[in-house]
C-alpha positions in Angstrom: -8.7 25.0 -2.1 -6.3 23.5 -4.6 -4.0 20.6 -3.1 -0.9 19.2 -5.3 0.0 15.9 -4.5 3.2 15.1 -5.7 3.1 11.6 -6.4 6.3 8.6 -7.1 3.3 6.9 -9.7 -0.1 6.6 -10.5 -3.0 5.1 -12.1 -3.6 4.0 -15.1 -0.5 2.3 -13.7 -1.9 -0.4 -11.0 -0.6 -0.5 -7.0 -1.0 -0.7 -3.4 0.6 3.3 -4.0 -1.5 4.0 -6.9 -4.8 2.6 -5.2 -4.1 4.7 -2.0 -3.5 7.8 -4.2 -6.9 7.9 -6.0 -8.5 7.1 -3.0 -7.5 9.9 -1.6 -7.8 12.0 -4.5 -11.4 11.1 -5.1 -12.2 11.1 -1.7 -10.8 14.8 -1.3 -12.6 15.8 -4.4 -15.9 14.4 -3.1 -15.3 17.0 0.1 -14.9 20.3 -1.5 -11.5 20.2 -2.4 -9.7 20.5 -5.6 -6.7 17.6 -5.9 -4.4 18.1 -8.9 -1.9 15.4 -9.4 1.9 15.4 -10.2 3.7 12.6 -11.0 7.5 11.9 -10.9 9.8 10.8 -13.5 9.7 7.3 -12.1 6.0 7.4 -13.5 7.7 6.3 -16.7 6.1 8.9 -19.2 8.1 10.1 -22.1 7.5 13.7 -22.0 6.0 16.4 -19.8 2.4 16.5 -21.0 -0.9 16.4 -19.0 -4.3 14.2 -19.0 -7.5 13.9 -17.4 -8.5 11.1 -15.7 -12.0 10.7 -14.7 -12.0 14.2 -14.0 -8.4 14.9 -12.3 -5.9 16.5 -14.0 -2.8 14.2 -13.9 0.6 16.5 -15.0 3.3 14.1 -16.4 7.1 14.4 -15.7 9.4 12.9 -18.4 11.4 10.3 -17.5 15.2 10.2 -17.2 16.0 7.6 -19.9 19.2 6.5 -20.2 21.5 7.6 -17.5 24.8 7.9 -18.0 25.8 8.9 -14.5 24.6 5.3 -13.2 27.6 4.5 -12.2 28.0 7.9 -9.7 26.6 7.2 -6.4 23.9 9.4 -5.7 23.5 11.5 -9.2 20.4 9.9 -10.5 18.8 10.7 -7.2 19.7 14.1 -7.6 19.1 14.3 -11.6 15.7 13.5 -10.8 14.5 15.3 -7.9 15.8 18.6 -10.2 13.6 17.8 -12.9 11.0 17.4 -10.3 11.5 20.4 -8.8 11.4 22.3 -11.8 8.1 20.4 -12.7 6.1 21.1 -9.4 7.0 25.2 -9.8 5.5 25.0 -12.9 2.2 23.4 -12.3 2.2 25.4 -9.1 2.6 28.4 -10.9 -0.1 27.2 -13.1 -2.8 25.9 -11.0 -2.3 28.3 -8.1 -1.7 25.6 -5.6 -3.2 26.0 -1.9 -1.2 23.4 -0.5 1.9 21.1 -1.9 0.9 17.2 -0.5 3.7 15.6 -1.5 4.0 11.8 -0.9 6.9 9.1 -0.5 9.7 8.5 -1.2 11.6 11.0 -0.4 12.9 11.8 -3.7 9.3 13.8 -4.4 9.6 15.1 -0.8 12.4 17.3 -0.6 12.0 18.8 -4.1 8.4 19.0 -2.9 9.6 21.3 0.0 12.4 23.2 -1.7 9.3 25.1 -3.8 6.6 25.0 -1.1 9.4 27.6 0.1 10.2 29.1 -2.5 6.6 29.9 -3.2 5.7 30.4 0.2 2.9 27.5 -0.1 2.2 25.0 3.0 4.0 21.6 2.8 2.8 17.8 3.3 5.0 15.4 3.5 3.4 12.1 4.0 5.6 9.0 4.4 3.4 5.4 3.3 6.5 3.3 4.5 10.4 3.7 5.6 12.0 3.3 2.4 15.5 2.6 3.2 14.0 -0.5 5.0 11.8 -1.7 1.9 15.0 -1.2 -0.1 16.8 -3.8 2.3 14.0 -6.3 2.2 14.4 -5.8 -1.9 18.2 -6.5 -1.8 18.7 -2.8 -3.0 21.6 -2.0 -0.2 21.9 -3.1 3.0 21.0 -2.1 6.2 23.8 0.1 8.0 25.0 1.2 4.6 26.0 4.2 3.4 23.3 4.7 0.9 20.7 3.1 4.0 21.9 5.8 6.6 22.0 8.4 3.9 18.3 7.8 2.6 17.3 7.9 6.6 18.7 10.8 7.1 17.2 12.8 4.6 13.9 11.4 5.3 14.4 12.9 8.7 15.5 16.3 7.9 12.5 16.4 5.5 10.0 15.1 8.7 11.3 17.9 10.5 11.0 20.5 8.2 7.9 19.7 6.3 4.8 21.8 7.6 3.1 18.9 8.7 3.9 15.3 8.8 1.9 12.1 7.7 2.1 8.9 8.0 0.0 5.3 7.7 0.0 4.3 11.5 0.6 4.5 14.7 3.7 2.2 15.2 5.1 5.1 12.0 4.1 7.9 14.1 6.1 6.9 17.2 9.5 5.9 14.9 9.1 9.7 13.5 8.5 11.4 17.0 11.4 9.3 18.5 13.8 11.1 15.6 13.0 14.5 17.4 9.8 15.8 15.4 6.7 16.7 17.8 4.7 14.4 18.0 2.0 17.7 17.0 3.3 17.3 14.0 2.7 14.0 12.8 -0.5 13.2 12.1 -2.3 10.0 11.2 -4.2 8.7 8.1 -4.1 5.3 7.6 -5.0 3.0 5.4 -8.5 3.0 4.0 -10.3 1.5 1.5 -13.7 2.5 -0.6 -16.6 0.4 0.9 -18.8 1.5 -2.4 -16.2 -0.1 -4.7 -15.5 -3.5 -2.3 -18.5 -5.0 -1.2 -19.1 -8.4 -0.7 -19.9 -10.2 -3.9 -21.5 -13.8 -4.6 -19.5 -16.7 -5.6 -18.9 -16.6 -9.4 -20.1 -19.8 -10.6 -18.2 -19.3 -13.8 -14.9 -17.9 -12.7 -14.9 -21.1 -10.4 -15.8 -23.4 -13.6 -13.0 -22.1 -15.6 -10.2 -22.0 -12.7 -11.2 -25.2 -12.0 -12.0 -24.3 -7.5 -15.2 -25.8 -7.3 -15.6 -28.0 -4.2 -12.8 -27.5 -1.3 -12.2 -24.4 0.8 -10.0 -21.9 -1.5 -7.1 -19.9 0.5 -6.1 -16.9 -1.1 -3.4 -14.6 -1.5 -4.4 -10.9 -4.2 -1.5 -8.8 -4.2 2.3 -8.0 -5.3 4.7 -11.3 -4.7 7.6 -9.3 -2.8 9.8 -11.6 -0.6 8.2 -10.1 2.6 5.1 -11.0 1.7 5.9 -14.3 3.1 4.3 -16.6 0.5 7.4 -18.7 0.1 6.0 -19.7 3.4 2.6 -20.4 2.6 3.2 -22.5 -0.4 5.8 -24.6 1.7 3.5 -25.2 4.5 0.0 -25.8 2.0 0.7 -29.4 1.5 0.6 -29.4 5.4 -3.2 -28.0 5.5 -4.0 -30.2 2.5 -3.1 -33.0 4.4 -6.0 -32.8 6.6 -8.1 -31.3 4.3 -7.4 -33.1 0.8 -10.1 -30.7 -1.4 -8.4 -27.4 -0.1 -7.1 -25.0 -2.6 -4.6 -22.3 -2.9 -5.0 -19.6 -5.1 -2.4 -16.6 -5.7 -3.5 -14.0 -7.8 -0.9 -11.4 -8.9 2.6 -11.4 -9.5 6.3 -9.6 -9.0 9.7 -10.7 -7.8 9.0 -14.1 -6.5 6.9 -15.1 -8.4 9.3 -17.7 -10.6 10.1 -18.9 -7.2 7.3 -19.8 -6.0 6.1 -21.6 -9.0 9.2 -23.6 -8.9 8.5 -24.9 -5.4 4.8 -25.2 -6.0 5.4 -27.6 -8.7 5.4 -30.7 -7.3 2.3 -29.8 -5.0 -1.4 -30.3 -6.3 -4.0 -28.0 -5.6 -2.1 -24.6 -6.4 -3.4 -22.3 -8.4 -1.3 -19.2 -9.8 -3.6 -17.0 -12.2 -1.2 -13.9 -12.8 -1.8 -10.5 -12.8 -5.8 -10.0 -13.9 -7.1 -6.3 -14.5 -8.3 -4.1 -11.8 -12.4 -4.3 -12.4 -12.1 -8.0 -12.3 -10.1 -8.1 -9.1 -13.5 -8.6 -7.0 -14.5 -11.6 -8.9 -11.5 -13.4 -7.8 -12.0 -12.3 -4.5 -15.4 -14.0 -4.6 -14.1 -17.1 -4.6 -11.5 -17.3 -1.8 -12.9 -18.8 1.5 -9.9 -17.7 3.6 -7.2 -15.0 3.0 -3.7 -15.3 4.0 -1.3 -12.9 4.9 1.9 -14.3 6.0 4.0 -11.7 5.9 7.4 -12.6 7.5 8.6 -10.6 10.7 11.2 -8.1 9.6 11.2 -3.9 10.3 9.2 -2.9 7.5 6.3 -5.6 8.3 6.2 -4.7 12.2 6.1 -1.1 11.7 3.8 -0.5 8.2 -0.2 -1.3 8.2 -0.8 -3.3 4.6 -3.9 -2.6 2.3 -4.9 -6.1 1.7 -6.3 -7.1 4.9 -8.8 -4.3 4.8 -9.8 -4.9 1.2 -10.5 -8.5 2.5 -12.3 -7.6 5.2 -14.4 -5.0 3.2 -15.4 -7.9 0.7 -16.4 -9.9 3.9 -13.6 -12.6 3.9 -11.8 -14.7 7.1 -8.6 -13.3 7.4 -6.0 -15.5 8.4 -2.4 -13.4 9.1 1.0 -13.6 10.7 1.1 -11.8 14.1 3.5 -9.1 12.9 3.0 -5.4 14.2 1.7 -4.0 11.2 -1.6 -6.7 11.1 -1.5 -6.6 14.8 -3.1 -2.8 14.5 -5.7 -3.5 11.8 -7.1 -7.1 13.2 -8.7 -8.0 16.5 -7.8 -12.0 16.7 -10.5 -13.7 17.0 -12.9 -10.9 16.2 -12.1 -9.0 12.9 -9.8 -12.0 11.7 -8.0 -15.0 13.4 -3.5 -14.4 13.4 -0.9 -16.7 13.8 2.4 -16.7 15.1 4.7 -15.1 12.4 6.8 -17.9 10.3 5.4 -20.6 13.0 4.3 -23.8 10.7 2.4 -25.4 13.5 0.3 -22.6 14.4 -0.5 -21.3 10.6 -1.7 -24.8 9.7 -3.3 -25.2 13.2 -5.8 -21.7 12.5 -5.7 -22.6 8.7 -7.3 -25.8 9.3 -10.1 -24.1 11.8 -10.8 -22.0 9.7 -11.0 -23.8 6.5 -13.3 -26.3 9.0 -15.6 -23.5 10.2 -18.3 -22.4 7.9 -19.9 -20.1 10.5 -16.6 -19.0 12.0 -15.3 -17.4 8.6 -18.8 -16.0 8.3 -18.8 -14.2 11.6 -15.0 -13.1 11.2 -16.0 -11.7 7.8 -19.3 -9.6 8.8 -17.0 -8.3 11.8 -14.3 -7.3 9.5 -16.4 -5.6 7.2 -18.3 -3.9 9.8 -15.0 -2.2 11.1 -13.7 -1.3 8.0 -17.1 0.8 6.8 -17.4 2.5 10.7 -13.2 2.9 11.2 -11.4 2.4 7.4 -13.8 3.7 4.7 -12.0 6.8 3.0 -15.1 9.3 3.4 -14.4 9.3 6.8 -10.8 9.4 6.5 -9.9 11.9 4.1 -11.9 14.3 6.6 -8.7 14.4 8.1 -6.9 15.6 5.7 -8.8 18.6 5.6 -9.0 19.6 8.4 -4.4 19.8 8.2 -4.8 22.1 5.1 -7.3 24.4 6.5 -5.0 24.6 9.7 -1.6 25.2 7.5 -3.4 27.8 5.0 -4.7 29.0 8.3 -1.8 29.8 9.6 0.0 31.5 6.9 -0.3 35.4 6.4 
């Protein structure tokens, strides 16, 4: 069975969306299937063209360039989901497509369904977060907006039309059901990670040597800096936690939007460490050397409602996990179990369960054996992309 997934962008290009993606690619591959992969303009290539990466054939869109309809609300959007559309007919066409898997936003979506009909092909939509409300986190438009209401909107119509629904979580699920889909439509496939490729690794003597993170418990934060993240907070409340524990460290691997920010307020603080963005097949080497990971992610709609990857990369690489109580931790980590949480944008009660933690040799131990015990029974994606296809063989099932 040949899937298409229709994809905003992908590796070699590095993400929480990209990671997801081959995961599930690979995963699907390893089962039987055969995943061919379609990426949107947004991908950035310069032409339509295809390659092959480790085995997958990933078809390019080219990108829109220039666009001198900027300034028109709305044409860009439209401009490239036509180029899309044109793009998925044709490798449709070409690969004789089982199934069209097309995943958010909502821009690869609908042109994914306009040819799924068209060719008379079962449709996936599956929707990784509520866009409109990411774009309002980012400053993009606001919430109530025209462009907010619109983009919600059409993300409904396309929830209710697709064959069959998906999303990351439950708290998703109910937010799509209460818009007037049946709930037999929506399914669930959350996040997952690959237990092969993060495993708990030893301490790197040498990374610590050069970093300069020998001694003191090392808090650690791997990931995109995006405001919701909530690391503003974190680096205003470390010098709290270094208070009673003088050798702690903080070390924040990555980078993005707030990333000249934080460095600006971290500047008069010793014991912060920012190493930038490092490449993917080194990521577990940093990880070796964090005692505690931090997630404090601010309370706002998109953090309450959407499950993040981080926590059960951490967990899988047998790490404490220290994060805010907000809805979207709340369904990955069993407080006091799986990973200790905090009340969301509290000081008092983050440096409170940092300080245990950072205090506790043989509580982080315990936390982190628990974590990566659920993640390999519940979140490894050999288990999870069984789900997957078990919804194609039900839509091709059901077709003539």
């Amino acid at each position: 069975m040949k899937i298409l997934h229709v994809l905003d962008h992908s590796v070699p290009l590095f993400s929480g969306y990209s990671f997801r993606s081959r995961s599930i690619i690979h995963s699907q591959r390893a089962l039987g299937l055969a995943p061919v992969v379609l990426t949107s303009p947004k991908h950035g290539s310069d032409r339509d063209g295809m390659e092959e990466i480790a085995g997958i054939r990933y078809y390019r869109t080219a990108s829109l360039g220039s666009d001198l309809t900027a300034d028109i609300p709305f044409a860009g959007e439209i401009k490239l989901m036509a180029r899309l559309a044109r793009r998925i007919e044709t490798v449709a066409k070409l690969e004789k497509i089982n199934v069209i898997h097309s995943h958010s936003p909502l821009l690869n979506g609908l042109p994914a369904l306009r040819i799924s009909r068209r060719l008379d092909v079962p449709s996936v939509y599956e929707a990784r977060a509520f866009w409109e409300d990411a774009a309002v986190d980012h400053g993009t438009f606001t919430e109530g907006s025209i462009r907010y209401r619109v983009s919600r909107g059409l993300e409904t119509f396309l929830f209710k039309h697709t064959d069959r629904a998906v999303t990351i979580c439950e708290s998703m699920r109910q937010e799509i059901s209460e818009r007037g889909v049946p709930v037999a439509n929506v399914s669930v496939v959350p996040n997952g990670v690959d237990t092969e490729e993060c495993t708990p690794l030893a301490r790197s003597a040498k990374l610590a040597r050069r970093l300069g993170v020998n001694g003191g418990p090392v808090f650690g934060f791997i990931g995109s800096f995006y405001r919701y993240e909530g690391l503003r907070f974190l680096v205003e409340n470390y010098p709290k936690i270094r208070a009673q524990i003088p050798n702690a460290r903080l070390m924040l691997v990555g980078g993005g939007e707030e990333e000249q920010a934080l460095k600006e307020m971290a500047h008069a603080n010793e014991g912060i460490l920012f190493t930038g963005r490092v490449p993917h097949n080194e990521i577990a080497e940093y990880y070796s050397l964090v005692d505690v990971f931090v997630c404090p992610r601010l309370r706002v709609r998109l953090t309450d409602m959407v499950t993040p990857l981080k926590p059960l990369e951490s967990m899988a690489m047998g790490k404490a996990v220290l994060a805010s109580d907000v809805g979207g931790h709340r369904e990955l980590i069993d407080d006091g179990k799986t990973g200790v949480l905090f009340k969301a944008e509290n000081p008092e009660d983050f440096v409170m369960q940092a300080a245990r933690l950072a205090g506790d040799h043989h509580l982080r131990a315990r936390l982190g054996e628990a974590g990566r015990c659920f993640v390999s029974n519940e979140r490894s994606w050999d288990k999870l992309a069984k789900r997957y296809v078990e919804i194609y063989h039900q839509l091709v099932a059901s077709k003539p």
